[in-house]
C-alpha positions as CSV (number, residue, x, y, z in Angstrom):
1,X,214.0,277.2,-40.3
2,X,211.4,275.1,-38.7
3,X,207.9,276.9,-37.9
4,X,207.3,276.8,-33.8
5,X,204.6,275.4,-32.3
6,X,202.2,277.8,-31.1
7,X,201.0,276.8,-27.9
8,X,198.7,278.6,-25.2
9,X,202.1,280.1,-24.0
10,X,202.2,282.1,-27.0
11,X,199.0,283.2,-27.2
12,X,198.6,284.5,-23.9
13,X,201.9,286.3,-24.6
14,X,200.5,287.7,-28.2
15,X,196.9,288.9,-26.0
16,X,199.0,290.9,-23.4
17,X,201.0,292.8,-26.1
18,X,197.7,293.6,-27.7
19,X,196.3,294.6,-24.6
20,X,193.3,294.1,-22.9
21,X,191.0,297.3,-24.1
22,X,192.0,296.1,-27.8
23,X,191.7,292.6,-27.7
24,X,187.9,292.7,-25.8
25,X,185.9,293.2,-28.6
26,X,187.5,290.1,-30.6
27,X,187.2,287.8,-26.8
28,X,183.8,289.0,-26.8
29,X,183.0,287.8,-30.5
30,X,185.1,284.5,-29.8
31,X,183.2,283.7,-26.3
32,X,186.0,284.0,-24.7
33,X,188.7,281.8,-26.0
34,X,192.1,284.0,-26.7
35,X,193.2,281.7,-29.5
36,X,190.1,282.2,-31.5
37,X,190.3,285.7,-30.7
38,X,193.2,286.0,-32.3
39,X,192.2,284.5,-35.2
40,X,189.8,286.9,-35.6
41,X,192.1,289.4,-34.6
42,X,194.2,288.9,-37.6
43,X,191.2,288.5,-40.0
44,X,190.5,292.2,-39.2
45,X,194.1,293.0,-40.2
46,X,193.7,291.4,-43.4
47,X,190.4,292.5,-43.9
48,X,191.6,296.5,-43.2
49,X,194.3,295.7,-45.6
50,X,191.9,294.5,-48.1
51,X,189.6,297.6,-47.4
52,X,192.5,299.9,-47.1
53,X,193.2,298.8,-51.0
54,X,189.9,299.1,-51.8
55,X,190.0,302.5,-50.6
56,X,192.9,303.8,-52.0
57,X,191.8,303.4,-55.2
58,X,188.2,304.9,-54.7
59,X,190.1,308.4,-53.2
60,X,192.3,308.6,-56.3
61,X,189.1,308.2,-58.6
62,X,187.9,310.3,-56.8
63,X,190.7,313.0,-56.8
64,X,191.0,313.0,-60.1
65,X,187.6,313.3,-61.2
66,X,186.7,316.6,-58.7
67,X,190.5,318.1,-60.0
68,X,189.6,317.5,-63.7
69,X,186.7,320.0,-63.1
70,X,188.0,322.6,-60.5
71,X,190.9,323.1,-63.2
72,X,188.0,323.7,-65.9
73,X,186.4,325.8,-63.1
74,X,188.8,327.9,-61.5
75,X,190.0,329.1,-65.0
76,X,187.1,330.9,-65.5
77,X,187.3,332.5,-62.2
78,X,188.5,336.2,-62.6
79,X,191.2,337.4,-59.5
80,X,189.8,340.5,-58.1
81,X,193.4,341.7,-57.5
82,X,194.3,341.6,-61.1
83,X,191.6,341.8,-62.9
84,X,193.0,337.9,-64.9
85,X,191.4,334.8,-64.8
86,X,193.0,332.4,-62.7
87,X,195.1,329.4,-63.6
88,X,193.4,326.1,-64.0
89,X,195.7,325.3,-62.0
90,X,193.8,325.8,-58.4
91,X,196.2,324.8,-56.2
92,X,198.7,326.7,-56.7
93,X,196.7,329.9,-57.9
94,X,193.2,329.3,-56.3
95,X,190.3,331.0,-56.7
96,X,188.5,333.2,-53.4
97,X,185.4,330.4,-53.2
98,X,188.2,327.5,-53.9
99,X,190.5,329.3,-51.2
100,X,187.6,329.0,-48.7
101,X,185.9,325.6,-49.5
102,X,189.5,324.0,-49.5
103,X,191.0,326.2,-47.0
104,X,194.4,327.6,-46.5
105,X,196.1,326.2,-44.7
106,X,194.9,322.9,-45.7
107,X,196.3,323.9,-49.4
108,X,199.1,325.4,-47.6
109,X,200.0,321.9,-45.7
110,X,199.9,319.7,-48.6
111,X,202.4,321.9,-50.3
112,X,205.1,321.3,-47.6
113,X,204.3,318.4,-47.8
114,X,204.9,317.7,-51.5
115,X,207.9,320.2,-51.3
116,X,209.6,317.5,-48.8
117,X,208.3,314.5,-50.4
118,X,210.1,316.1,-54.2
119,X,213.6,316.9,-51.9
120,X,213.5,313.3,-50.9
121,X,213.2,312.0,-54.2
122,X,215.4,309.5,-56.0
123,X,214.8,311.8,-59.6
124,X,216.8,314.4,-57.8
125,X,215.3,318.3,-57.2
126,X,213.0,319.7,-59.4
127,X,210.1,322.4,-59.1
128,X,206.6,321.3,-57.3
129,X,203.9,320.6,-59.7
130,X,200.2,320.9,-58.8
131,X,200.0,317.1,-58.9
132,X,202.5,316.9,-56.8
133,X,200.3,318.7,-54.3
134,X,197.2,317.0,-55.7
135,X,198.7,313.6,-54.2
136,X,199.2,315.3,-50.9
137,X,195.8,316.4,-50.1
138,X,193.8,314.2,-47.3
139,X,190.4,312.6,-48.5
140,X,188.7,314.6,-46.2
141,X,189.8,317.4,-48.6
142,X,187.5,315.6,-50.9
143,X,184.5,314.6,-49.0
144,X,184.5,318.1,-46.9
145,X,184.6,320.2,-50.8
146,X,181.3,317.9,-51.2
147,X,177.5,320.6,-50.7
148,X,176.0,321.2,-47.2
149,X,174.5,323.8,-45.5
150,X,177.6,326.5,-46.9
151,X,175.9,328.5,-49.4
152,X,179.7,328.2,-51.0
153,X,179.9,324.4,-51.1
154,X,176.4,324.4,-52.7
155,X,177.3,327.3,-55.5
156,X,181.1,324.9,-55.7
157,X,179.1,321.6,-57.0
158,X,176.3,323.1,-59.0
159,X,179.2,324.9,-61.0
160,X,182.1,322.7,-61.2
161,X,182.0,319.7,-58.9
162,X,178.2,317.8,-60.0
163,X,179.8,317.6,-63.2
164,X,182.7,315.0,-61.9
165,X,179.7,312.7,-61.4
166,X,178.0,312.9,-64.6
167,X,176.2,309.2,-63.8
168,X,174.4,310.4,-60.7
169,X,170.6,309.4,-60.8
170,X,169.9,310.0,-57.0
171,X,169.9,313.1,-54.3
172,X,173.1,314.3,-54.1
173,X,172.7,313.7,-49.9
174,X,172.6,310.1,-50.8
175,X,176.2,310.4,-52.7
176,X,177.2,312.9,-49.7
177,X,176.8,310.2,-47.2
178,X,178.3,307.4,-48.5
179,X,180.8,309.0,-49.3
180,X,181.3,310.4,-45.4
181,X,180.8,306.4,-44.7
182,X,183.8,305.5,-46.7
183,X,186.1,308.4,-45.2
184,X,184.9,307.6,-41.7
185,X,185.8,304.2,-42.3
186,X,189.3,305.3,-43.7
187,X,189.7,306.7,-40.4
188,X,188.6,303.6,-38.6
189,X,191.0,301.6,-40.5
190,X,194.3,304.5,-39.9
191,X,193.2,303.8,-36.1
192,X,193.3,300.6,-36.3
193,X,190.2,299.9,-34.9
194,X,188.0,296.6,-35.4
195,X,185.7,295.8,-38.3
196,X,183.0,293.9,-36.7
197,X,180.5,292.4,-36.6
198,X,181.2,289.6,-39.4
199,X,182.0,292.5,-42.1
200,X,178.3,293.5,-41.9
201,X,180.0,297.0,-41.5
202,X,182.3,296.3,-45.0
203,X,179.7,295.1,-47.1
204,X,177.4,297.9,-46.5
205,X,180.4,300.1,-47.4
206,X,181.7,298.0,-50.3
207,X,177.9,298.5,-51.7
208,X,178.5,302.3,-50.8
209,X,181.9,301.9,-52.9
210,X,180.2,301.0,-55.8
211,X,177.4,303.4,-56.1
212,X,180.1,306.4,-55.8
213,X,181.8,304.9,-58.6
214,X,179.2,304.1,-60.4
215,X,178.2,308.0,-60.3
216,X,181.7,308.7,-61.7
217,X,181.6,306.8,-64.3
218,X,180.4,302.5,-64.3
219,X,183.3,301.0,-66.2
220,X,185.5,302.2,-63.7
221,X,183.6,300.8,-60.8
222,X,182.8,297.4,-62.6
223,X,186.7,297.4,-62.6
224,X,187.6,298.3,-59.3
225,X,184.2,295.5,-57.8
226,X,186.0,292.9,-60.3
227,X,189.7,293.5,-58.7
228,X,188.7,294.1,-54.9
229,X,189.6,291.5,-52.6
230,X,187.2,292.5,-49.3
231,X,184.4,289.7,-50.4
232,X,187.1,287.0,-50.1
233,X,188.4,287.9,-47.2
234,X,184.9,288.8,-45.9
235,X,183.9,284.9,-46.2
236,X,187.4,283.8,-44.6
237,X,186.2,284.8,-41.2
238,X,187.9,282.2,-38.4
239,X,184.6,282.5,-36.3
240,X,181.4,283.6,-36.5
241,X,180.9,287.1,-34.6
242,X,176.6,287.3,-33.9
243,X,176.7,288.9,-30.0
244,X,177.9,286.2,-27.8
245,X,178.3,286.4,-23.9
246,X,182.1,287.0,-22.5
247,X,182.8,284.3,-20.9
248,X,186.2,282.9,-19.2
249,X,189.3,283.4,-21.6
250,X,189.8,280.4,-22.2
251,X,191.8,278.2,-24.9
252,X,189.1,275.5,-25.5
């Protein structure tokens, strides 16, 4: 099947699906000319898919390295109620301070959810295993369990969670905050929402990327720098994007 001609019919007709609201930051890095601005347009959809990537892997890392030390933790953790230590396992048989830094209902959530998501299953049914509602926790779950003000939060990563980040060699507020910067731009990225200007945003997050990882343990983020694609696309950019008047949308 032969590949169409794309003229200035079909870009005009691309622009108003998008919408005006969405498509004005793009026409106001382009100067004005649609068919740039959708070039630029679809740069940010490969760039968030490159970021999204990126991204997935830093949450599981970092999953995995917190849960390896709340199950260490929370098996210590006596239950009031009975008078027995807790499970390691802490989702399913949390401790009080784990109850209340994770919350709930937050635990609660992720457990329908992995309950649905083992009924749907090709393996057929089977019981719901703490991993199962490991996988179904948000990565806020992850950067929210992090110190702050809460005297509970602070006592939660001086006993179990520091030690997930044995390589740390700055303030803990510094790890805190990039760390916020690469779930806020999760979010950006589930909204859909642009990455301008030029991937100055990425790059400072992609720098932020590798100091978390770093903390975790530096193999694994030599690995992750060495297989992430966001400094290619980064450099494939259709058109520069410094602040440019918005002129007529135009196609010239």
């Amino acid at each position: 099947m032969a590949v169409p001609t794309l003229t200035a019919t079909h870009h005009r007709a691309v622009a108003v699906l998008l919408s005006a609201p969405r498509l004005a930051p793009y026409l106001r890095a382009a100067g004005g000319n649609v068919r740039a601005a959708l070039a630029l347009y679809q740069w940010n959809v490969e760039m968030s898919s490159a970021v999204y990537k990126m991204l997935h892997l830093v949450e599981v890392f970092l999953r995995n390295a917190i849960d390896a030390e709340l199950r260490v933790w929370n098996a210590t953790q006596i239950d009031p109620r009975t008078g027995r230590a807790h499970h390691a396992d802490w989702l399913m048989d949390p401790s009080r301070l784990v109850e209340r830094v994770v919350r709930r209902e937050e635990i609660d959530k992720a457990l329908r959810r992995a309950t649905l998501a083992v009924k749907d299953s090709s393996t057929g049914p089977r019981p719901v295993t703490h991993d199962d509602v490991l996988a179904q926790l948000m990565f806020g779950t992850w950067r929210f369990m992090l110190p702050s003000k809460d005297p509970g939060r602070r006592f939660l990563w001086r006993s179990a969670i520091s030690r997930a980040f044995p390589h740390l060699d700055r303030p803990v507020s510094d790890l805190v905050r990039d760390i916020d910067g690469l779930y806020r731009l999760r979010n950006r990225i589930a909204h859909l929402e642009p990455l301008l200007p030029g991937g100055a945003v990425v790059k400072r997050h992609l720098r932020a990327t590798r100091r978390v990882l770093a903390a975790v343990d530096p193999a694994a983020a030599q690995w992750l720098v060495s297989h992430q694609t966001v400094s290619t696309v980064i450099t494939e950019m259709p058109v520069p994007v410094p602040e440019m008047p918005e002129g007529p949308h135009s196609e010239n």
